[in-house]
C-alpha positions as CSV (number, residue, x, y, z in Angstrom):
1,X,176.1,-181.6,180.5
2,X,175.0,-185.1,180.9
3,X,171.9,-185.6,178.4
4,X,169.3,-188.1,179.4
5,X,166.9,-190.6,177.5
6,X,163.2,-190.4,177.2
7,X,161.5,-193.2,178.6
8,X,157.9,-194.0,177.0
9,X,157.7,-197.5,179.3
10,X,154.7,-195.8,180.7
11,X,153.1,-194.6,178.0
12,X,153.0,-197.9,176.0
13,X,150.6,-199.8,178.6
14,X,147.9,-196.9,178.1
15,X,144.5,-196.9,176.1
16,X,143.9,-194.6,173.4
17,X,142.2,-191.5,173.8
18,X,138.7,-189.6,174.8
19,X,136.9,-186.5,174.1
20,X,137.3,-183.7,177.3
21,X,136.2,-183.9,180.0
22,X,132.6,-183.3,180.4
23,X,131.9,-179.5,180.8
24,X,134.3,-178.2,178.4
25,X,133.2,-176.8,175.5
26,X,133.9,-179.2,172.6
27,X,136.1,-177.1,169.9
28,X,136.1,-178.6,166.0
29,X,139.7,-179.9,165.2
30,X,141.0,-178.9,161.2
31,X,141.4,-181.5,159.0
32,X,145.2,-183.4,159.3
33,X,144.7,-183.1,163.5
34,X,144.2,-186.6,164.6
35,X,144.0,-187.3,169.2
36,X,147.6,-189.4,169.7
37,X,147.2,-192.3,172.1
38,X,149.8,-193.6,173.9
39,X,151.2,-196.2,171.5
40,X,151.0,-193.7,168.8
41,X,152.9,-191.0,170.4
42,X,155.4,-193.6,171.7
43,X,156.2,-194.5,167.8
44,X,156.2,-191.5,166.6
45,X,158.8,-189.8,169.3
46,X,160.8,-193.2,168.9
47,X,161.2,-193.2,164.9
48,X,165.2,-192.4,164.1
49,X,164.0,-189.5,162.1
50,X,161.8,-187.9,165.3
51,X,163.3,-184.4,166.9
52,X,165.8,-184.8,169.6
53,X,168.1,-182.9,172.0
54,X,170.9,-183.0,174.1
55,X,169.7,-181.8,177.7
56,X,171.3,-181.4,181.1
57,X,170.7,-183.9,183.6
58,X,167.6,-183.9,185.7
59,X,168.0,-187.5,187.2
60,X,167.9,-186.1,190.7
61,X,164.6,-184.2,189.9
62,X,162.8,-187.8,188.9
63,X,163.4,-191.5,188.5
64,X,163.1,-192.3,185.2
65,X,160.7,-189.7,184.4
66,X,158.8,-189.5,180.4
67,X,160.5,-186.4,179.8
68,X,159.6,-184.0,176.9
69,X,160.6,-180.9,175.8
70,X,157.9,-178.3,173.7
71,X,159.2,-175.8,171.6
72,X,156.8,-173.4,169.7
73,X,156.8,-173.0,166.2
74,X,155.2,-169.4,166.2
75,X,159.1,-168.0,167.8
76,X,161.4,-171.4,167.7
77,X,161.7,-170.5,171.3
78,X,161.3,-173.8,174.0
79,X,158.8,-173.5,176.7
80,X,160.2,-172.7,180.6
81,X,158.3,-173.0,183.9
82,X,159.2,-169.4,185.3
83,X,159.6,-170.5,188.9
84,X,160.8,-167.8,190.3
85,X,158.1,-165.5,189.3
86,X,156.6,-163.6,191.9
87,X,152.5,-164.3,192.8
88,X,149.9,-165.2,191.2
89,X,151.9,-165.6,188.0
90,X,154.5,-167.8,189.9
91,X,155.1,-171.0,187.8
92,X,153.6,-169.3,184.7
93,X,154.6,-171.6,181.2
94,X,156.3,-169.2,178.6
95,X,158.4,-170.2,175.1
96,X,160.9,-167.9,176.0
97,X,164.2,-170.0,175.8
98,X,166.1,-170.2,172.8
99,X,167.6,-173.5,173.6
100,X,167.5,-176.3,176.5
101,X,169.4,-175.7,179.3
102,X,167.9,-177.5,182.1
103,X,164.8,-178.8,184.1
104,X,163.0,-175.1,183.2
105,X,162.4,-176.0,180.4
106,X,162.0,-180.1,181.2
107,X,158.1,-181.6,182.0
108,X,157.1,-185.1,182.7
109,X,153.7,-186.1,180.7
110,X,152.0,-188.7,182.9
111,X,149.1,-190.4,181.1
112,X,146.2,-191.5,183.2
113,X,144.2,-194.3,182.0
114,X,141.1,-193.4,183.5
115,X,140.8,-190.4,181.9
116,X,142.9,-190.8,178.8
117,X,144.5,-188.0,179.1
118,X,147.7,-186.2,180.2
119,X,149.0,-184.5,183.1
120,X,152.6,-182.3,182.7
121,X,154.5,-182.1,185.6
122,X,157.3,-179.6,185.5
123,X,160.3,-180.4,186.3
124,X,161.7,-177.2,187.1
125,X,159.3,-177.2,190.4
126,X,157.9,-180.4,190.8
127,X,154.5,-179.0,190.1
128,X,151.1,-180.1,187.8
129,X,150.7,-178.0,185.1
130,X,147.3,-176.1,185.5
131,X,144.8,-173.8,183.2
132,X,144.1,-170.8,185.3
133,X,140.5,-170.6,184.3
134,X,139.7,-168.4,187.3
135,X,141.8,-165.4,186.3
136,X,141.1,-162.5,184.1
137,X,142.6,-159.9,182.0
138,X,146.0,-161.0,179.8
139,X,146.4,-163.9,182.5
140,X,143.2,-165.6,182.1
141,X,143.5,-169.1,181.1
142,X,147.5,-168.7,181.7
143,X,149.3,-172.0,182.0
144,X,151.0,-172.4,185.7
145,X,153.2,-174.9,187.0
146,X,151.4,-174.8,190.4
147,X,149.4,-177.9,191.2
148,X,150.7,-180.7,193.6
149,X,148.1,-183.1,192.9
150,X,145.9,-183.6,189.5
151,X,142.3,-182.7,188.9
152,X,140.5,-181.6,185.8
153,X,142.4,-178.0,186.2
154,X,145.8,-180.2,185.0
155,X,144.4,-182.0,182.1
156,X,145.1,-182.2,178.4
157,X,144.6,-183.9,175.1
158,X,147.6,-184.2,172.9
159,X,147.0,-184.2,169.4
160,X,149.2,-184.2,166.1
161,X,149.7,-183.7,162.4
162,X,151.4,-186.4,160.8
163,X,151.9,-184.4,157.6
164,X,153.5,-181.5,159.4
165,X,154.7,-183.4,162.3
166,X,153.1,-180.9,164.3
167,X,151.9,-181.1,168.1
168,X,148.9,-179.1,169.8
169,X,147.7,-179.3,173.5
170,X,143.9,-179.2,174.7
171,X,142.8,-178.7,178.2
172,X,140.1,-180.7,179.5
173,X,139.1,-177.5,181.4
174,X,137.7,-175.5,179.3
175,X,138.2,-177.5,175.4
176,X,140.5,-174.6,174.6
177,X,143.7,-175.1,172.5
178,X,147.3,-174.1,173.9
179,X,148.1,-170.8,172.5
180,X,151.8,-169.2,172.7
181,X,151.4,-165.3,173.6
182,X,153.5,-163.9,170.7
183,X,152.4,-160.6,170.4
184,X,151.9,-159.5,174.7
185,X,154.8,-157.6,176.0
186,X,156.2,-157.7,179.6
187,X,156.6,-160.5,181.7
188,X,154.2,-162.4,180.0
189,X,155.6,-162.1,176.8
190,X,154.9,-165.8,175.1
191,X,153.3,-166.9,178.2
192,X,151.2,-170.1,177.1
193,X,147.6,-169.9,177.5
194,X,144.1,-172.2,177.1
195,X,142.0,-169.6,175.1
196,X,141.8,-170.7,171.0
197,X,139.0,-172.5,169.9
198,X,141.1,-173.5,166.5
199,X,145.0,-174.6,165.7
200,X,146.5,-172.1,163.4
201,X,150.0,-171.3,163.8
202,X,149.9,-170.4,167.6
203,X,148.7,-173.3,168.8
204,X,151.6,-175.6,167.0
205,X,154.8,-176.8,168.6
206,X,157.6,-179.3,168.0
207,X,158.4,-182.3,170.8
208,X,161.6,-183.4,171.6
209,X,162.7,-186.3,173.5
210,X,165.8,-186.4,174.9
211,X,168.7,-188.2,173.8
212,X,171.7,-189.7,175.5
């Protein structure tokens, strides 16, 4: 395999961060979570000490994209894009992968300035990242590689422990926290989904950049 680099070019030119978007319900954040702006997140994923991995080459799939990969820490397991999933779960996110192999489990975090906040782009299907606020049942809130363009459906606020070095993930949408699926069974076993108002546990997950 021929690993890649991140690049956080992007990232460094960006303002530092604001609450969601208006609408969402506002959630408390526990002590030790602090929002990450782009210079932040740039120095923290560039110190020698930061989590990094080997992964296959996706160079045809962007140009010099800000590539990250997010492993949970409730299952060790690295989040994929399931592409070939058949509808409406088609692009669902799930920590299912017990190592990097590819661009499933590769996403591009685009920061917006205007908003402050991030979209992921998969880079498994070229797709935005969504919240599926509109579904019900085991899938509502689901995570979906599905969008083509960004709106408040694709965006998140990124926030870490330092003490833990810990990530979590926010949408905009709805002020929820990221939450791996641990305990459902099926096809949406770990699935990711927008539905915890706190971060305990299953709303933590490692970052890794890639390394050459």
């Amino acid at each position: 395999m021929t690993p890649v680099l991140l690049s956080l070019s992007a990232l460094l030119a960006a303002s530092a961060w604001t609450a969601p978007a208006a609408g969402a319900a506002p959630q408390s954040v526990p002590a030790g979570w602090d929002k990450v702006d782009a210079a932040e997140l740039a120095g923290i994923t560039g110190n020698s000490a930061a989590r990094k991995a080997p992964l296959a080459d996706v160079s045809a799939q962007a140009e010099e994209p800000e590539l990250l990969a997010m492993q949970s820490l409730r299952n060790d397991r690295f989040v994929s894009t399931e592409k070939t999933y058949p509808a409406p779960d088609t692009g669902v996110l799930r920590a299912r992968t017990a190592q990097y192999t590819g661009s499933w489990e590769g996403f591009a975090f685009e920061f917006d300035e205007a908003t402050s906040t991030y979209a992921l782009k998969s880079l498994a299907n070229d797709r935005y990242v969504a919240v599926e606020k509109n579904f019900t049942g085991d899938a509502k809130n689901e995570l979906r590689a599905r969008s083509t363009s960004v709106g408040g459906w694709e965006r998140f606020v990124l926030y870490h422990h330092e003490d833990l070095d810990r990530w979590a993930l926010q949408s905009t949408l709805n002020g929820m926290f990221v939450t791996m699926e641990n305990n459902y069974t099926g096809s949406l076993q770990y699935a990711l989904r927008a539905r915890s108002t706190e971060i305990a546990g299953w709303q933590e997950f490692n970052l890794y950049t890639l390394e050459p």
